[in-house]
PDB file of N, CA, C and O in Angstrom:
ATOM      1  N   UNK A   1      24.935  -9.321 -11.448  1.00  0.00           N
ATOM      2  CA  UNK A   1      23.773  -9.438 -12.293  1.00  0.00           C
ATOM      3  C   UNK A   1      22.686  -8.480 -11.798  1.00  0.00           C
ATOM      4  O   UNK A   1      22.490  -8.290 -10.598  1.00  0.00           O
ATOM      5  N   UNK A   2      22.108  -7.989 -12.602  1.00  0.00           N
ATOM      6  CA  UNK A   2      21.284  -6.461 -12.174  1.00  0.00           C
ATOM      7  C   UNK A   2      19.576  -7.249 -12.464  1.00  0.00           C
ATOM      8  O   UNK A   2      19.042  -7.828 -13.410  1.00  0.00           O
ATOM      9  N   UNK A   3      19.139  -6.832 -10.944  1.00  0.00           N
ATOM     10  CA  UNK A   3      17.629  -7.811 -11.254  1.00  0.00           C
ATOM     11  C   UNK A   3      16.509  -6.930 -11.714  1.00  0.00           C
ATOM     12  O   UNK A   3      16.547  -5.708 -11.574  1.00  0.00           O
ATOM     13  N   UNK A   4      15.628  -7.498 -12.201  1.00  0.00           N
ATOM     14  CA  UNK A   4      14.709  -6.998 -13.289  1.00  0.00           C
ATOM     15  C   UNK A   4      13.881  -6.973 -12.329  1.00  0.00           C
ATOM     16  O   UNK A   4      13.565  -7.871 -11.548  1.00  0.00           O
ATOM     17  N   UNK A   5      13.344  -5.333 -12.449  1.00  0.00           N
ATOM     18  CA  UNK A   5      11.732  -5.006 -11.740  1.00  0.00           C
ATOM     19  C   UNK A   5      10.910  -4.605 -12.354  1.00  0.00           C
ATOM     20  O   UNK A   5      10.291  -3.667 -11.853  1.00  0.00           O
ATOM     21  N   UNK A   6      10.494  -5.076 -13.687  1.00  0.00           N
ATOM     22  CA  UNK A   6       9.791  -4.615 -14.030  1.00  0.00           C
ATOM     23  C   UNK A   6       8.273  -5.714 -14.065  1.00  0.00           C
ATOM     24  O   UNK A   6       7.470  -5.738 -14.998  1.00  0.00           O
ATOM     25  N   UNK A   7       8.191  -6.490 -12.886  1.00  0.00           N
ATOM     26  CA  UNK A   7       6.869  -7.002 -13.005  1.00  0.00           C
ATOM     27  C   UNK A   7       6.379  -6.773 -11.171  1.00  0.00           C
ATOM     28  O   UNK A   7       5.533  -7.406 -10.541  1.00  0.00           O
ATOM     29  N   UNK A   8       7.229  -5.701 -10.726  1.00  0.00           N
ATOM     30  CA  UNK A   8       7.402  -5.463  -9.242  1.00  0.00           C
ATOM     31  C   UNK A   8       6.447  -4.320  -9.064  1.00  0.00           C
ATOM     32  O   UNK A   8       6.198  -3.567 -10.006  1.00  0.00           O
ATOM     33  N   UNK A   9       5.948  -4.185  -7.971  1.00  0.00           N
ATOM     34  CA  UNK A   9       4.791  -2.929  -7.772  1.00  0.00           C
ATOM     35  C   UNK A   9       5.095  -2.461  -6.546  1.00  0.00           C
ATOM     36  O   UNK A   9       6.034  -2.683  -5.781  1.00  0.00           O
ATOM     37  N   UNK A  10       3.708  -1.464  -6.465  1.00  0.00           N
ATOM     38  CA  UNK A  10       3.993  -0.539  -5.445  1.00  0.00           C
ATOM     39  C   UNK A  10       2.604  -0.650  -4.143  1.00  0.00           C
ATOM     40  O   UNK A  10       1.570  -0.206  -4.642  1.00  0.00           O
ATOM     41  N   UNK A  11       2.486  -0.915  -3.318  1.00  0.00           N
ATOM     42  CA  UNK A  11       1.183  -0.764  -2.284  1.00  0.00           C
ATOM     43  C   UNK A  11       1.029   0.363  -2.096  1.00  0.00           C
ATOM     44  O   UNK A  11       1.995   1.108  -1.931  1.00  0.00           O
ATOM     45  N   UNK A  12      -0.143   0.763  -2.072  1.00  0.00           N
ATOM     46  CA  UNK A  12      -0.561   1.965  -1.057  1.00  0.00           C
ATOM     47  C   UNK A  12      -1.482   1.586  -0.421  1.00  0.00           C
ATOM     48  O   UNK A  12      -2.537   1.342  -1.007  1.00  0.00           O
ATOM     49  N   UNK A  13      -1.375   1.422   0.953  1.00  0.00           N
ATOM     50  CA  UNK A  13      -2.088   1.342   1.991  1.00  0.00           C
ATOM     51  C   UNK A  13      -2.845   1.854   3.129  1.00  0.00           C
ATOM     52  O   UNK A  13      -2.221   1.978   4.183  1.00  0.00           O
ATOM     53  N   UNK A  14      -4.113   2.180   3.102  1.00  0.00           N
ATOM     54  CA  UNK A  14      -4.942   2.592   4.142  1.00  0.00           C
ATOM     55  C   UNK A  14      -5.675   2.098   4.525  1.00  0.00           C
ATOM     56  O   UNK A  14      -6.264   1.280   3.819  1.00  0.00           O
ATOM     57  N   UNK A  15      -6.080   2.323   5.931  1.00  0.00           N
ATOM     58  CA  UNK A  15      -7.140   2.388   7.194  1.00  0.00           C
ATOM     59  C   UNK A  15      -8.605   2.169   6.592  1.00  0.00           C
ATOM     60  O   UNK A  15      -9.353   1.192   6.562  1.00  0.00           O
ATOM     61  N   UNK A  16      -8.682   3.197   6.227  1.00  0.00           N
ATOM     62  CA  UNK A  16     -10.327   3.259   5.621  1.00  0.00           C
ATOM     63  C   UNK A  16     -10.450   3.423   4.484  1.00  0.00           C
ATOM     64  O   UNK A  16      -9.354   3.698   3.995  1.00  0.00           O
ATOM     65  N   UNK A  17     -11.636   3.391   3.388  1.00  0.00           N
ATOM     66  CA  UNK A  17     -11.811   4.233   2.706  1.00  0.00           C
ATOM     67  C   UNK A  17     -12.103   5.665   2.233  1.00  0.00           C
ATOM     68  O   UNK A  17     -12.386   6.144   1.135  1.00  0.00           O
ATOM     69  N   UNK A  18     -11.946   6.124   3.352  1.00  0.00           N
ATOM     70  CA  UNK A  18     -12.151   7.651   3.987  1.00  0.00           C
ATOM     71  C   UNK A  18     -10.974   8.654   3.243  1.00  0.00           C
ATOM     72  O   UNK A  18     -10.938   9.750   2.682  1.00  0.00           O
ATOM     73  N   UNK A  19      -9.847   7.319   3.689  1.00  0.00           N
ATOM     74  CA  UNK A  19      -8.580   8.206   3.906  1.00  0.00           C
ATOM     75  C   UNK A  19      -7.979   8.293   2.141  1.00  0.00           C
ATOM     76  O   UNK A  19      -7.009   8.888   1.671  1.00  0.00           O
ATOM     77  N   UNK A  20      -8.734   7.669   1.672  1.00  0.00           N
ATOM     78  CA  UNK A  20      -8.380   7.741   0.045  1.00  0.00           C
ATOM     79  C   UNK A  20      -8.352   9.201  -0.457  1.00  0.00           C
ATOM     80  O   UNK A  20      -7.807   9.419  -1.539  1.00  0.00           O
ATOM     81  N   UNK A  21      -9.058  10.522   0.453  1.00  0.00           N
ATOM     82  CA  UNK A  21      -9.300  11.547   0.129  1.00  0.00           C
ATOM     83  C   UNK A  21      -7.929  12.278   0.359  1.00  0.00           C
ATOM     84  O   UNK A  21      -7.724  13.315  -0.271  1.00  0.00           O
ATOM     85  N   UNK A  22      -6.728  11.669   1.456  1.00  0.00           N
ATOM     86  CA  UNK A  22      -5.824  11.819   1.477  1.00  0.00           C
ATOM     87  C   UNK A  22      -4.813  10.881   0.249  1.00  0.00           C
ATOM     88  O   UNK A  22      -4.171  11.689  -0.422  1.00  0.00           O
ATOM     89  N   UNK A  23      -4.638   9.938  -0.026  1.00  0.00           N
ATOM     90  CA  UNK A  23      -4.008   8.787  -0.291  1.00  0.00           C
ATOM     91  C   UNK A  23      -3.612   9.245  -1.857  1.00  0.00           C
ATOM     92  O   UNK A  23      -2.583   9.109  -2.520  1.00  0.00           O
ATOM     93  N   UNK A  24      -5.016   9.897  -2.153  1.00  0.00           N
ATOM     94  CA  UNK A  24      -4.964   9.525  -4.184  1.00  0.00           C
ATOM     95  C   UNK A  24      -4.046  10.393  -4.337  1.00  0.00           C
ATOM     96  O   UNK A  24      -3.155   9.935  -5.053  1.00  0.00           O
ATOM     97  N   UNK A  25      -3.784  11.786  -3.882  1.00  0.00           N
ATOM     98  CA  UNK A  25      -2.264  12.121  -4.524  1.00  0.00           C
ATOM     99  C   UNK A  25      -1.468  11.126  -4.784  1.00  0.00           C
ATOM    100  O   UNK A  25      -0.895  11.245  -5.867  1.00  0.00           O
ATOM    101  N   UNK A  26      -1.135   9.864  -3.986  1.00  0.00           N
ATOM    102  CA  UNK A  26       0.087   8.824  -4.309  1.00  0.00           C
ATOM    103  C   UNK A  26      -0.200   8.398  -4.973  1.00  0.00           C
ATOM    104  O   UNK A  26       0.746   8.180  -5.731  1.00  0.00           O
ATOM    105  N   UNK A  27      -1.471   7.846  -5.492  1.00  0.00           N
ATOM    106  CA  UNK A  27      -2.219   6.974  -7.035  1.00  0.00           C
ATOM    107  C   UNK A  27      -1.619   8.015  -8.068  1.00  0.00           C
ATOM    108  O   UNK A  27      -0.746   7.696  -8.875  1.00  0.00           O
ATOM    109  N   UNK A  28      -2.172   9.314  -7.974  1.00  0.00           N
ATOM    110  CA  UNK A  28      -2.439  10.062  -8.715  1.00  0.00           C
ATOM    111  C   UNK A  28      -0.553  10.360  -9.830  1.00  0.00           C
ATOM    112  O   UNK A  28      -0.324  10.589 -11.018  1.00  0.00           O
ATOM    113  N   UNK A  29       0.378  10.172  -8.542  1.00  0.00           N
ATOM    114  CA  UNK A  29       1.836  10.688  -8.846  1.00  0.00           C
ATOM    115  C   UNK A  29       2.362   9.134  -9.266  1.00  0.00           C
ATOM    116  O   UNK A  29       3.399   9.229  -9.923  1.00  0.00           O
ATOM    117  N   UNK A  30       1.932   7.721  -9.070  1.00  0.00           N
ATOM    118  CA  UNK A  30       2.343   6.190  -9.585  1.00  0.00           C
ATOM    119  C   UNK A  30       1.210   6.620 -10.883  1.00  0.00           C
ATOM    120  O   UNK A  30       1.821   6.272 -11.893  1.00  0.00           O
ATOM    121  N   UNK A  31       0.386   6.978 -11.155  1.00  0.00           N
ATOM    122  CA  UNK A  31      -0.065   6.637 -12.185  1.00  0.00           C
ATOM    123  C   UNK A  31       0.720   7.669 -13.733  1.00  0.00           C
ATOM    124  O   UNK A  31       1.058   7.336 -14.869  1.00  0.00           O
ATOM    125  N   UNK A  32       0.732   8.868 -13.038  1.00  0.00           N
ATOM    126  CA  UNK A  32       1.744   9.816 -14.029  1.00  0.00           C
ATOM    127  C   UNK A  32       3.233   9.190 -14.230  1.00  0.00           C
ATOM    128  O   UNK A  32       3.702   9.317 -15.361  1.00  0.00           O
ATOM    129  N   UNK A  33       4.033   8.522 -13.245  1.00  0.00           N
ATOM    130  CA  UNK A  33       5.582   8.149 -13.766  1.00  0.00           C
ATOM    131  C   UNK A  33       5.102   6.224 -14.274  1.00  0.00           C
ATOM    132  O   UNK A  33       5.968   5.465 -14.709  1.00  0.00           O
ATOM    133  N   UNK A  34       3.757   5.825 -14.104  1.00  0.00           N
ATOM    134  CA  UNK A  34       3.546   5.094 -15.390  1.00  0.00           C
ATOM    135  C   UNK A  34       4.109   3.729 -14.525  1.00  0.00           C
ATOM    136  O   UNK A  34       4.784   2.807 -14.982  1.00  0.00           O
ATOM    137  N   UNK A  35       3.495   3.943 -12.809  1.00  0.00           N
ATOM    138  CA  UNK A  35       4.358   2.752 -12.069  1.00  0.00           C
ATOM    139  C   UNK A  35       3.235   1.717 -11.501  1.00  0.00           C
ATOM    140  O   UNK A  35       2.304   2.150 -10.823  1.00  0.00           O
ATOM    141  N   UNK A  36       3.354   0.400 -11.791  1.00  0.00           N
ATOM    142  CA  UNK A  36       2.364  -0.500 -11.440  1.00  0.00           C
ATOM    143  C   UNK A  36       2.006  -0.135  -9.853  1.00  0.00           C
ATOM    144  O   UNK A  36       2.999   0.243  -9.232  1.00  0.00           O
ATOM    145  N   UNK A  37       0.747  -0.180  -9.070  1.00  0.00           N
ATOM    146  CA  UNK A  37       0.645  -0.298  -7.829  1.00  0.00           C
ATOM    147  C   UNK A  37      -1.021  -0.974  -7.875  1.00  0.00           C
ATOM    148  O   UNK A  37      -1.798  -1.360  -8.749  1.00  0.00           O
ATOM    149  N   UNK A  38      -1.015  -0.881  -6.779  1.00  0.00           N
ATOM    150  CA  UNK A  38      -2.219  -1.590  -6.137  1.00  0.00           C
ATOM    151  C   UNK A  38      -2.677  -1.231  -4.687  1.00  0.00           C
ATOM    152  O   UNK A  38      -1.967  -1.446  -3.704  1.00  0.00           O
ATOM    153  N   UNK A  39      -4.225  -0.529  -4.617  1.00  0.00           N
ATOM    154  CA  UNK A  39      -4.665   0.426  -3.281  1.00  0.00           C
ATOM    155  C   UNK A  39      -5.202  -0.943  -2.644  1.00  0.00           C
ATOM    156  O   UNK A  39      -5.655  -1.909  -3.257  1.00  0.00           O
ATOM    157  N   UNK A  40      -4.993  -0.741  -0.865  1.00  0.00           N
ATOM    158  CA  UNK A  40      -5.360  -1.784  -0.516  1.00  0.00           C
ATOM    159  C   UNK A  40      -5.714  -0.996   0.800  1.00  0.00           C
ATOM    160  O   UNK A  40      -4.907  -0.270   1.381  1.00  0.00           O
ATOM    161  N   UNK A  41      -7.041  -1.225   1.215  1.00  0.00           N
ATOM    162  CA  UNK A  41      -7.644  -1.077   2.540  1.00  0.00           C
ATOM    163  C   UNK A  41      -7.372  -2.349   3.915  1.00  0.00           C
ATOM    164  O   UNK A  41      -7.647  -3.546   3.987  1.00  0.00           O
ATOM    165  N   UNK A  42      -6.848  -1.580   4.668  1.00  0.00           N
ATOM    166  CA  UNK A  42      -6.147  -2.874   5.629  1.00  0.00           C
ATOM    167  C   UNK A  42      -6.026  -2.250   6.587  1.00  0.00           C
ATOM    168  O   UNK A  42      -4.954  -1.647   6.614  1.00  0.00           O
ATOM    169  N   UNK A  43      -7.075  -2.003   7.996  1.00  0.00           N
ATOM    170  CA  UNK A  43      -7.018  -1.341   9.200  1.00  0.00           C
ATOM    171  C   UNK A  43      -6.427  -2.238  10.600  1.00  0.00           C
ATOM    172  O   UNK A  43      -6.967  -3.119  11.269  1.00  0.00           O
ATOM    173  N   UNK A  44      -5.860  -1.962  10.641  1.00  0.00           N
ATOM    174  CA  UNK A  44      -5.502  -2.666  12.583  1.00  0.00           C
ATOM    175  C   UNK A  44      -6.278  -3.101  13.016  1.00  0.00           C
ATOM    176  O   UNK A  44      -6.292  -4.332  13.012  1.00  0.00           O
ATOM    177  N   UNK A  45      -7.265  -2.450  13.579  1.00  0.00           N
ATOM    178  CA  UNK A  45      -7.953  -2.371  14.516  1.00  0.00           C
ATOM    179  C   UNK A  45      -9.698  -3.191  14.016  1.00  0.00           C
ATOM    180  O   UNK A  45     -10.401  -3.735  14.867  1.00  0.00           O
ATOM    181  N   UNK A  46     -10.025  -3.116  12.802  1.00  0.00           N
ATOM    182  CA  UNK A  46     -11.188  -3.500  11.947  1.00  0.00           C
ATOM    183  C   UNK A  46     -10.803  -4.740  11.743  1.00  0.00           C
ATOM    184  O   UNK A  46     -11.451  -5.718  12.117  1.00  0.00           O
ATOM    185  N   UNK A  47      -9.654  -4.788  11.098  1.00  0.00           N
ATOM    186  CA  UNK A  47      -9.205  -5.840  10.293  1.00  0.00           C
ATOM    187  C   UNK A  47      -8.161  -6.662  10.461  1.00  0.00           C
ATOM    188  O   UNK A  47      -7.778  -7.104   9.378  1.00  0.00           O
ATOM    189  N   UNK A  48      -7.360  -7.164  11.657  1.00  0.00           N
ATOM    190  CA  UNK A  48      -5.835  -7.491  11.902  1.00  0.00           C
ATOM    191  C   UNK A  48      -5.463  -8.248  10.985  1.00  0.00           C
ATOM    192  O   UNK A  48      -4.471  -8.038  10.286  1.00  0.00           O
ATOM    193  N   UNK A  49      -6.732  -9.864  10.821  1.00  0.00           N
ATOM    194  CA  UNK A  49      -6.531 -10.609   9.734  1.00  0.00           C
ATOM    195  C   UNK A  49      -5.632 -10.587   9.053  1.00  0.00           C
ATOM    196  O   UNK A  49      -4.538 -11.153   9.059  1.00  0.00           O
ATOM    197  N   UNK A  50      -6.444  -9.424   8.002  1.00  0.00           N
ATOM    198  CA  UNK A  50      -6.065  -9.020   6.926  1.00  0.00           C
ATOM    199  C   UNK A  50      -4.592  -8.104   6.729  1.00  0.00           C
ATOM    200  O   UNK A  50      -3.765  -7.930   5.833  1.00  0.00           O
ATOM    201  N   UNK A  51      -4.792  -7.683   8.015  1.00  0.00           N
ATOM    202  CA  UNK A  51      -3.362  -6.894   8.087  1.00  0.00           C
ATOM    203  C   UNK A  51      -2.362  -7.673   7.765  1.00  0.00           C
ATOM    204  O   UNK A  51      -1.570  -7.476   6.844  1.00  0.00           O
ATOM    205  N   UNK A  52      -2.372  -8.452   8.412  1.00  0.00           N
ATOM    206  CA  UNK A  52      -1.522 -10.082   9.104  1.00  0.00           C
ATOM    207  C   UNK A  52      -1.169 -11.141   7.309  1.00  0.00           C
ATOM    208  O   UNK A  52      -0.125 -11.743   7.058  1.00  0.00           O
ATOM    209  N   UNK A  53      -2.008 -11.072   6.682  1.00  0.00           N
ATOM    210  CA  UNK A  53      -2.101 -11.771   5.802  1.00  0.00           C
ATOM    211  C   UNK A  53      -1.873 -10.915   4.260  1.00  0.00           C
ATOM    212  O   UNK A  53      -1.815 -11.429   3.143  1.00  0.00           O
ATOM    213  N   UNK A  54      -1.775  -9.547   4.599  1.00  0.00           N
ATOM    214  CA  UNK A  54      -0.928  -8.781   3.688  1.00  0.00           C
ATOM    215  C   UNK A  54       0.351  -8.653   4.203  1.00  0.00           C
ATOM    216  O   UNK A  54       0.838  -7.945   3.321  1.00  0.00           O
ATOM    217  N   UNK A  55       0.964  -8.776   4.753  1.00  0.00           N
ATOM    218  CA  UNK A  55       2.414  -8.822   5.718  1.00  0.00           C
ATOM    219  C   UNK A  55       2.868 -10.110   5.075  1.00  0.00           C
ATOM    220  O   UNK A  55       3.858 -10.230   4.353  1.00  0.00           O
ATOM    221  N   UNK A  56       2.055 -11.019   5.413  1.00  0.00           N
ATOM    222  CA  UNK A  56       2.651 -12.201   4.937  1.00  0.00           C
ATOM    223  C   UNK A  56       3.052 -12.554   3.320  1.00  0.00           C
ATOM    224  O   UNK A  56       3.894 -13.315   2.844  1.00  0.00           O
ATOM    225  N   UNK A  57       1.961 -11.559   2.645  1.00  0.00           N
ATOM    226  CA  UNK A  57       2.345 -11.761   1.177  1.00  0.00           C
ATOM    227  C   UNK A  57       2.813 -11.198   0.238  1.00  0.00           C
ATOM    228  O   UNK A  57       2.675 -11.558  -0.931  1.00  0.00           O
ATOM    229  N   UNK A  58       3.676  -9.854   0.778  1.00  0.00           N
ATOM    230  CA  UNK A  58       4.298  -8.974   0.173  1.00  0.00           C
ATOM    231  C   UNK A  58       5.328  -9.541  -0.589  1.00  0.00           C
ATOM    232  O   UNK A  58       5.191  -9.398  -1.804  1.00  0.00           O
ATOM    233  N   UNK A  59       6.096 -10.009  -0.294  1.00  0.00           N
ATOM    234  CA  UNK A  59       7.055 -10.603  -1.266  1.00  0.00           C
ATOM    235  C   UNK A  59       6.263 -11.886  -2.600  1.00  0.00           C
ATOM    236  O   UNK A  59       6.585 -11.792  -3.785  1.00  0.00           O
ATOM    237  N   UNK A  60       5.613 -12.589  -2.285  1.00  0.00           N
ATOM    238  CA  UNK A  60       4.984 -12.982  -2.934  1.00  0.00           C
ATOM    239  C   UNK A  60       4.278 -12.206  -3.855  1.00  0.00           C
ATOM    240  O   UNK A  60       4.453 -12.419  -5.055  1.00  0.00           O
ATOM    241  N   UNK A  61       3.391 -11.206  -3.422  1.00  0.00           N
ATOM    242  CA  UNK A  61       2.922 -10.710  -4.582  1.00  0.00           C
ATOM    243  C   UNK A  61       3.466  -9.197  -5.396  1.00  0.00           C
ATOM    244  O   UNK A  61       2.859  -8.289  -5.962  1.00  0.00           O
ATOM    245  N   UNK A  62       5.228  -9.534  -5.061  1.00  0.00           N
ATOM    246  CA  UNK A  62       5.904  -8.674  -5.710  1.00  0.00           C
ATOM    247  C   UNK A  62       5.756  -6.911  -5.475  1.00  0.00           C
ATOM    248  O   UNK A  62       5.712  -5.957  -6.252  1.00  0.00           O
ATOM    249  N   UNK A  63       5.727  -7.003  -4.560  1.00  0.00           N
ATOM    250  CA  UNK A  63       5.387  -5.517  -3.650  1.00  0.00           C
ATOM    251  C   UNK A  63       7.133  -4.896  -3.801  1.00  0.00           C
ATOM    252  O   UNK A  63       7.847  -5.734  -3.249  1.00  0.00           O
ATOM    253  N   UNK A  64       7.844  -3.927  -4.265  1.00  0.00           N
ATOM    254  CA  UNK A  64       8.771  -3.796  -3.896  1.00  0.00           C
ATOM    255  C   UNK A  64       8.870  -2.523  -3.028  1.00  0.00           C
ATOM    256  O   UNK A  64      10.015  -2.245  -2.670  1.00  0.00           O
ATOM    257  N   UNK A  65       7.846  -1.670  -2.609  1.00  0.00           N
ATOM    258  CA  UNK A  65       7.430  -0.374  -1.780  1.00  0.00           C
ATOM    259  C   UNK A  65       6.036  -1.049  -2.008  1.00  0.00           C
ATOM    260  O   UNK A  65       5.435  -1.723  -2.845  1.00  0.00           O
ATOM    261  N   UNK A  66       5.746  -0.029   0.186  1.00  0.00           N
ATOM    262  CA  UNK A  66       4.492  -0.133   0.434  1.00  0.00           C
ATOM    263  C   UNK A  66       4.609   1.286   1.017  1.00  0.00           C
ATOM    264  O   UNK A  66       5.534   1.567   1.779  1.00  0.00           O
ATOM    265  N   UNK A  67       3.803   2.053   0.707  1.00  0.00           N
ATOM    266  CA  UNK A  67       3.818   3.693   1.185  1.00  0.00           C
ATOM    267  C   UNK A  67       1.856   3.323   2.232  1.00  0.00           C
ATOM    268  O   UNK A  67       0.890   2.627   1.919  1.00  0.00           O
ATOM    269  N   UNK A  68       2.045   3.915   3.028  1.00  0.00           N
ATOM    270  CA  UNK A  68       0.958   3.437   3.769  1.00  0.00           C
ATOM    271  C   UNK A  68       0.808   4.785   4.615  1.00  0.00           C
ATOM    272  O   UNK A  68       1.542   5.473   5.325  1.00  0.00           O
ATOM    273  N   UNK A  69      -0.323   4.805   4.241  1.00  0.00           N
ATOM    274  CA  UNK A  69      -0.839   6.504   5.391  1.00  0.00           C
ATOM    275  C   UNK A  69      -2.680   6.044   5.630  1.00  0.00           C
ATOM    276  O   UNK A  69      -3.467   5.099   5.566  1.00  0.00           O
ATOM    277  N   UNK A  70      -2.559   7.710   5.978  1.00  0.00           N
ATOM    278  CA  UNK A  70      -4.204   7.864   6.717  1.00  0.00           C
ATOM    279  C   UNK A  70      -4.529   9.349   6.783  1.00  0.00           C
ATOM    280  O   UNK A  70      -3.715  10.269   6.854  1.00  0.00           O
ATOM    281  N   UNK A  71      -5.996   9.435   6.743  1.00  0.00           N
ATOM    282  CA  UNK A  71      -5.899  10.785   6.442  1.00  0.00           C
ATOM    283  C   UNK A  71      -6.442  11.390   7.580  1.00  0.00           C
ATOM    284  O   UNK A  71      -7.140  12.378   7.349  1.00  0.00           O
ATOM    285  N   UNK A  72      -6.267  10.960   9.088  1.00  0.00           N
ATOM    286  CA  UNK A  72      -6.279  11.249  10.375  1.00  0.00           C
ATOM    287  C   UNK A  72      -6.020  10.065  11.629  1.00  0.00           C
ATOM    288  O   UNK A  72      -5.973   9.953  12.854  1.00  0.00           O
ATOM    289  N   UNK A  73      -5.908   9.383  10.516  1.00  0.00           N
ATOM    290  CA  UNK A  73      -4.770   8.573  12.153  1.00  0.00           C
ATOM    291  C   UNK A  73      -3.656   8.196  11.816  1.00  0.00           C
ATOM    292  O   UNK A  73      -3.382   7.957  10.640  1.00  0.00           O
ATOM    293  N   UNK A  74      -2.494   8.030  13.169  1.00  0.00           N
ATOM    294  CA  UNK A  74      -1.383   8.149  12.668  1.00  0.00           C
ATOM    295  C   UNK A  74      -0.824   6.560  12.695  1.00  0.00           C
ATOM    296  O   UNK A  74       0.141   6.279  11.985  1.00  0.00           O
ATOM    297  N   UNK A  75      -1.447   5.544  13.522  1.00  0.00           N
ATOM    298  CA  UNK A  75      -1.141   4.216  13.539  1.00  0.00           C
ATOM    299  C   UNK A  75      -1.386   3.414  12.609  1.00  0.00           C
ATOM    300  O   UNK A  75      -1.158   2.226  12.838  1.00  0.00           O
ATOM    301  N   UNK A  76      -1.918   3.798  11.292  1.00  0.00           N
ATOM    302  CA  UNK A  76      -1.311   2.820  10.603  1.00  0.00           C
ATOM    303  C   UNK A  76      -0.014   2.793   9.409  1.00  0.00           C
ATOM    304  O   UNK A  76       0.144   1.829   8.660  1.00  0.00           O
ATOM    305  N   UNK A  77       0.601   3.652   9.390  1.00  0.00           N
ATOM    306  CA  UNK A  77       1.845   3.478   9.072  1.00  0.00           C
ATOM    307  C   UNK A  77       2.914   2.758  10.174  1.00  0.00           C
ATOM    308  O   UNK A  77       3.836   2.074   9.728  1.00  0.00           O
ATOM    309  N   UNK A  78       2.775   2.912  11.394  1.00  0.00           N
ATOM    310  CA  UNK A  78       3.694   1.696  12.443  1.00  0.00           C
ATOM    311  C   UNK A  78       2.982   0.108  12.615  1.00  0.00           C
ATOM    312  O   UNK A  78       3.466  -0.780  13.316  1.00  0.00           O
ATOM    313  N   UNK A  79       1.603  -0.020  11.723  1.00  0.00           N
ATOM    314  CA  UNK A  79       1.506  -1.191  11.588  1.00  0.00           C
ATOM    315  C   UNK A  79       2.311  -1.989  10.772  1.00  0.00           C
ATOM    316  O   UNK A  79       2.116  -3.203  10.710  1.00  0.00           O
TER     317      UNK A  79
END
């Protein structure tokens, strides 16, 4: 049985709002092939919380890719 993704999305995740100056190419290329996502600011080091509590709800809130960068540090993609 072939499962249906079409109510499944995409994260993009950064550090700051800084790094959006890097990031929006990935908005920019989900919004042209017409693919649900959702930008989410979530730093390590500022914020673990939140880190912690997006980790926890990825499957829940139907995340099926999380592409996660920065537009000068390199730790938060190994978060």
């Amino acid at each position: 049985m072939k499962k249906k993704l079409n109510n499944h999305k995409v994260a993009i995740v950064m550090g700051s709002q800084s790094d959006f100056s890097t990031m929006k190419y990935t908005q920019k290329v989900l919004k042209t092939l017409k693919i649900k996502h959702e930008i989410r600011i979530v730093s390590a080091h500022r914020t673990p919380i939140r880190l912690y509590q997006f980790a926890k709800s990825v499957e829940k809130e139907k995340f099926s890719v999380i592409i996660a960068g920065a537009g000068g540090s390199a730790h938060l993609p190994g978060m």
